[in-house]
C-alpha positions as CSV (number, residue, x, y, z in Angstrom):
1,X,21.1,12.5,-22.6
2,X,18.7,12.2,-25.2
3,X,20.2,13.9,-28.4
4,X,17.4,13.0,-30.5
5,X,15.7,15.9,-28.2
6,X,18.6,18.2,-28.3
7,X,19.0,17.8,-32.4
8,X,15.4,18.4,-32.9
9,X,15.3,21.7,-30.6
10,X,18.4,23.0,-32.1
11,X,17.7,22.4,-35.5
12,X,14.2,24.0,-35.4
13,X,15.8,27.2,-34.3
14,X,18.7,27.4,-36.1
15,X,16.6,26.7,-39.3
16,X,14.3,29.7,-37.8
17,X,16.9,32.0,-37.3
18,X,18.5,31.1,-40.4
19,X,15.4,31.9,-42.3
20,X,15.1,35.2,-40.5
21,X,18.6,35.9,-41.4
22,X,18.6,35.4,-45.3
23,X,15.7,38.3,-45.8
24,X,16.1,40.7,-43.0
25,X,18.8,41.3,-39.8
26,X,18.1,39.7,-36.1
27,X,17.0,42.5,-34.7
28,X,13.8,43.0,-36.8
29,X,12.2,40.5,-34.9
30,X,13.3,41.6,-31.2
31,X,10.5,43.7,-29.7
32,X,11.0,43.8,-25.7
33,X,7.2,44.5,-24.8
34,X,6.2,41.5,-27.4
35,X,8.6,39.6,-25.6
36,X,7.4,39.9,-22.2
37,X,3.6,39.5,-22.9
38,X,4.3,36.3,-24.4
39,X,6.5,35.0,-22.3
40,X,5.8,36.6,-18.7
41,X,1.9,36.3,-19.8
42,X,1.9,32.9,-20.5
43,X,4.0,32.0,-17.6
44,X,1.5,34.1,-15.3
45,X,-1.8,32.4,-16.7
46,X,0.1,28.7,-16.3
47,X,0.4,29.0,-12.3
48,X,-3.8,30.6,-12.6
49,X,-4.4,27.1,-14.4
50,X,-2.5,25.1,-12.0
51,X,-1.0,24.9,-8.0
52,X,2.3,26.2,-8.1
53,X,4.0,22.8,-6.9
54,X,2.5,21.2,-10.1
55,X,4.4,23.9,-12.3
56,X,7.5,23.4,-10.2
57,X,7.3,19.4,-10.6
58,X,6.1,20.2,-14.5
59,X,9.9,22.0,-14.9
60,X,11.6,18.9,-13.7
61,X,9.4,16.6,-15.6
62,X,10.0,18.4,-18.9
63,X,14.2,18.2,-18.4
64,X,13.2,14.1,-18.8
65,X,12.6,14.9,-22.6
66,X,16.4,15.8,-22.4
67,X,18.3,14.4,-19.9
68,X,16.5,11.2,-20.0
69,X,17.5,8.5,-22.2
70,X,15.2,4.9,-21.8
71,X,17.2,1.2,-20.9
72,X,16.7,-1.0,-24.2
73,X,14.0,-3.4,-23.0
74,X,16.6,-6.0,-24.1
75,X,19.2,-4.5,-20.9
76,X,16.4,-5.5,-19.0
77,X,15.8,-8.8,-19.6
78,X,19.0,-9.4,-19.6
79,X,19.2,-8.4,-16.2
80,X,15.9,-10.2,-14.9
81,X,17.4,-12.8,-16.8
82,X,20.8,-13.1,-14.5
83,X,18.5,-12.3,-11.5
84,X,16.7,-15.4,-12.2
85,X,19.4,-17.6,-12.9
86,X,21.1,-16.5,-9.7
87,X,18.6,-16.6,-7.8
88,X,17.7,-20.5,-8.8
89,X,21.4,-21.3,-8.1
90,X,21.8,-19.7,-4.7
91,X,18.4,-18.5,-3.7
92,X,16.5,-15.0,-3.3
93,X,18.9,-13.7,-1.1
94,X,21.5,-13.5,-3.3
95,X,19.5,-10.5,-4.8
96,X,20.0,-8.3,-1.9
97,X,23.9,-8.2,-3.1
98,X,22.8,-7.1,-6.8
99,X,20.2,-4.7,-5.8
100,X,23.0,-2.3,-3.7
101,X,24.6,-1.9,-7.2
102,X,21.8,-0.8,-9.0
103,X,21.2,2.8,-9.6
104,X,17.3,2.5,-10.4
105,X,15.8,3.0,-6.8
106,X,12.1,1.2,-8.3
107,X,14.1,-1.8,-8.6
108,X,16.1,-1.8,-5.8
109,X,12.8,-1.7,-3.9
110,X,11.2,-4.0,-5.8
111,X,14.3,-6.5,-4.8
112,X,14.3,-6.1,-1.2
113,X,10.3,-6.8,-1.2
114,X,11.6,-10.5,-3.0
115,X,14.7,-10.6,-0.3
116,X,12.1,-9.6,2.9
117,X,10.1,-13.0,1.6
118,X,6.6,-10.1,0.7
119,X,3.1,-11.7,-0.3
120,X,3.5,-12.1,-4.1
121,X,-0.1,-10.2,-4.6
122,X,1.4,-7.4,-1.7
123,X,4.7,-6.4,-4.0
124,X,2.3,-6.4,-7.2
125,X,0.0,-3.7,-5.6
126,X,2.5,-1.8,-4.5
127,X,5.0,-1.6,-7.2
128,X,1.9,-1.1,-9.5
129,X,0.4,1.6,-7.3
130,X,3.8,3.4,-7.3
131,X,3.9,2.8,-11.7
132,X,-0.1,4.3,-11.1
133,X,1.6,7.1,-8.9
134,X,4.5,8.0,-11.6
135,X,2.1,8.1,-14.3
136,X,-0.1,10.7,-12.9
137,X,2.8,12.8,-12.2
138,X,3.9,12.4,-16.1
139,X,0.4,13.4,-17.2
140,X,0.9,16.3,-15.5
141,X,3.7,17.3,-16.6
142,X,3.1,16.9,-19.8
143,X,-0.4,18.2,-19.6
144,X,1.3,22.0,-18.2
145,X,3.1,21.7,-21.3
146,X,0.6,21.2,-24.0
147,X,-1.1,24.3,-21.8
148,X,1.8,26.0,-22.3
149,X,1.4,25.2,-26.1
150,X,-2.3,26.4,-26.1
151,X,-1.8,29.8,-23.9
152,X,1.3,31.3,-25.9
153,X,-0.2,31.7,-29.2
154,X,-3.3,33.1,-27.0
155,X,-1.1,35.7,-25.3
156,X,0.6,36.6,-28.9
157,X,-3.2,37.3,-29.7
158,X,-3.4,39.6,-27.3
159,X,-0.4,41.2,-28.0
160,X,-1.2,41.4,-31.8
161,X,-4.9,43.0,-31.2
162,X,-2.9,45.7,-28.7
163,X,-0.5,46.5,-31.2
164,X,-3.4,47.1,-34.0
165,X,-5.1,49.0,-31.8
166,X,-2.4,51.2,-31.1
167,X,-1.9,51.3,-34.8
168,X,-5.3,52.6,-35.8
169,X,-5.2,55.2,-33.5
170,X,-2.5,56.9,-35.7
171,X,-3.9,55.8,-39.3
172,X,-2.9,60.4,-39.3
173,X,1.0,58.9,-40.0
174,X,0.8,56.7,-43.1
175,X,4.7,55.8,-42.8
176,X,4.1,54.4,-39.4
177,X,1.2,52.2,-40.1
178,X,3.9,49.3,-41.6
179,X,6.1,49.4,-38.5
180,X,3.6,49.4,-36.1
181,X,1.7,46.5,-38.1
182,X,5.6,44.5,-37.9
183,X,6.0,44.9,-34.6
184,X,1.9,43.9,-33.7
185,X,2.5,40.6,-35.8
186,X,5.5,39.9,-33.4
187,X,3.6,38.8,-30.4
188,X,1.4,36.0,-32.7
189,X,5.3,34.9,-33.8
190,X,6.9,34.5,-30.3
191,X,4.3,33.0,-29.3
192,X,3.9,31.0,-32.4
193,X,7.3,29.5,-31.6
194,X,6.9,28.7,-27.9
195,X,4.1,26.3,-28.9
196,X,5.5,24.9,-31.5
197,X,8.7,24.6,-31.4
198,X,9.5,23.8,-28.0
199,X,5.8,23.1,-25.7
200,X,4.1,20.7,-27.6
201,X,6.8,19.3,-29.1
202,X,8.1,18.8,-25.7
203,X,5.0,17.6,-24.2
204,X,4.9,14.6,-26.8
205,X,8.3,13.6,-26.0
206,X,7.2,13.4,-22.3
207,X,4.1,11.5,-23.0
208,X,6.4,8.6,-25.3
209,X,9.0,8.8,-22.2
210,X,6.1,8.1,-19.8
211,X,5.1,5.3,-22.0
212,X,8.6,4.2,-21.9
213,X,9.0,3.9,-18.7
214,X,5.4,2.4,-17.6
215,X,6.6,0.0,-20.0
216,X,10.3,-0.8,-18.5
217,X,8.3,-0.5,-14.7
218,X,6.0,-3.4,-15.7
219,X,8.7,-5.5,-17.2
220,X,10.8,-5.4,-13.9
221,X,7.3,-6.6,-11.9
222,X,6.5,-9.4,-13.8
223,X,9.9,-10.6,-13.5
224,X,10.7,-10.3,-9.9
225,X,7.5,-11.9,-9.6
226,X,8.3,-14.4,-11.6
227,X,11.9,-15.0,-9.8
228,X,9.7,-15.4,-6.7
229,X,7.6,-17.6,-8.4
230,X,10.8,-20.4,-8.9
231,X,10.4,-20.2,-12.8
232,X,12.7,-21.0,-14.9
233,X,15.3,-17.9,-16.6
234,X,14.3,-19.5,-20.1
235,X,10.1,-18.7,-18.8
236,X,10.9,-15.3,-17.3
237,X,12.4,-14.6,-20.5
238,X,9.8,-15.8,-23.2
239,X,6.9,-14.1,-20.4
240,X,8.7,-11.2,-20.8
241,X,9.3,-11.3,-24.6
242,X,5.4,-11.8,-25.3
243,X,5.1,-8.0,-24.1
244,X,7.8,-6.6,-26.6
245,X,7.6,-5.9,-30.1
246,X,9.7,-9.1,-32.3
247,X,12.2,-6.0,-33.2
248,X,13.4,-5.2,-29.3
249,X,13.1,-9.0,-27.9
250,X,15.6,-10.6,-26.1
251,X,16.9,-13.0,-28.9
252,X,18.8,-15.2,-26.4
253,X,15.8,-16.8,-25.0
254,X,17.7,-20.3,-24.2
C-alpha cells in the first residue's frame, strides 16, 4: 500500500470538508443535479475520448497509485547480487530454483530465458519490448486521468452557465437570485475538486510509478544479462550502481 497516496487523498478532503464545515453546514454544498453533470458528464465524455477497454484498463492502472508500493532499488541489487553469486558457484541452473519463489512474474521470465540457455541479444529485446509494452499501457492510464482532470472542471462550466441561465430567467424574484447563483457555482466546485484533488494528482503519482518501475524493469535486465555474461557479483553490482542515484546505491559493493 502506498500511504503516502492514501494521506495525501485524505487529507485534502478532510481539510476541504473541514473548511466547509467552520462557515456553513454539509449540506450547503450537496446539489444532486450538480452532482450528476459533473460526475456522470465527465464519465460520459471520458469513454467519447477513448475505447472503452482503455478506460477499463485506466481504472486498474490508477489503483497502482494506491496499492502499489516500489522495491528499494537497493532489494534489488541485493537480489541480482545473490543471483550472481549463486549462479558462479553452481551455475545458471541453480536460478530456476529461485525464480519459483519470486512473486514478480517479469523476473521469473526473465530467469527461465537465462535457465533455457536464450541468445543474450534475444532476452534483451524481449524483456525490453515487454518494459516498451508496460510503459504504453502506464501512459495511458495516466493520460485518461489527466483527461479526467481537464473534462470535470469543463462539465462544472457547463453546469455553472445552466444554472445562470436559469437564474436570469427569474431576475422577477430578487430573494432567489442568491440561491440560485449558490447552487450554479456548485457544478465549477465539484468539478473543481475531481481535478484537483484526486485526477491530476493521481495521474502524476502514476507517471513517477511508471518511472519507477521502467527503472526497477531495467535494473533486473542488465543484471540477468550480466549473470549470463560470467561477471563477477562485485561488476554486476558497481554496473548497476552507475544507474542509481549515490543516496539509493547498494553500499555493499564488495
Amino acid at each position: 500500500m502506498d500511504f503516502a497516496t492514501i494521506f495525501g487523498l485524505v487529507g485534502a478532503t478532510v481539510l476541504t470538508i473541514a473548511s466547509i464545515l467552520y462557515g456553513s453546514p454539509l449540506s450547503t454544498f450537496y446539489d444532486l443535479p450538480s452532482v450528476l453533470l459533473v460526475c456522470l458528464g465527465t464519465v460520459t465524455i471520458i469513454f467519447v475520448a477513448y475505447p472503452a477497454s482503455v478506460v477499463k484498463n485506466a481504472g486498474k492502472v490508477a489503483l497502482k497509485t494506491i496499492r502499489t508500493e516500489p522495491r528499494a532499488p537497493e532489494q534489488v541489487l541485493q537480489l541480482m547480487r545473490e543471483m550472481s553469486s549463486r549462479a558462479r558457484r553452481e551455475g545458471v541452473l541453480v536460478l530456476e530454483d529461485m525464480a519459483s519463489g519470486q512473486k514478480d512474474e517479469f523476473l521469473k521470465k526473465g530467469i527461465q530465458m537465462v535457465v533455457d540457455g536464450h541468445d543474450p541479444s534475444a532476452i534483451e529485446e524481449v524483456l525490453y519490448n515487454e518494459v516498451d509494452k508496460m510503459a504504453e499501457r502506464h501512459k495511458e492510464g495516466a493520460s485518461v486521468m489527466e483527461d479526467i482532470g481537464a473534462f470535470a472542471p469543463a462539465m462544472g462550466m457547463i453546469g455553472t452557465l445552466i444554472g445562470l441561465v436559469q437564474m436570469l430567467q427569474n431576475l422577477d424574484d430578487p430573494s432567489a437570485i442568491g440561491p440560485a447563483m449558490a447552487v450554479a457555482l456548485l457544478t465549477t466546485f465539484y468539478g473543481a475538486i475531481i481535478a484537483n484533488v484526486f485526477a491530476l494528482p493521481m495521474a502524476k503519482k502514476l507517471k513517477v510509478r511508471s518511472g519507477e518501475e521502467v527503472a526497477e524493469k531495467v535494473i533486473i535486465i542488465q543484471g540477468l544479462l550480466s549473470i549470463l555474461a560470467g561477471e563477477s557479483p562485485r561488476f554486476l553490482v558497481d554496473r548497476l550502481n552507475a544507474q542509481l542515484p549515490p543516496a539509493e546505491r547498494l553500499s555493499e559493493a564488495g
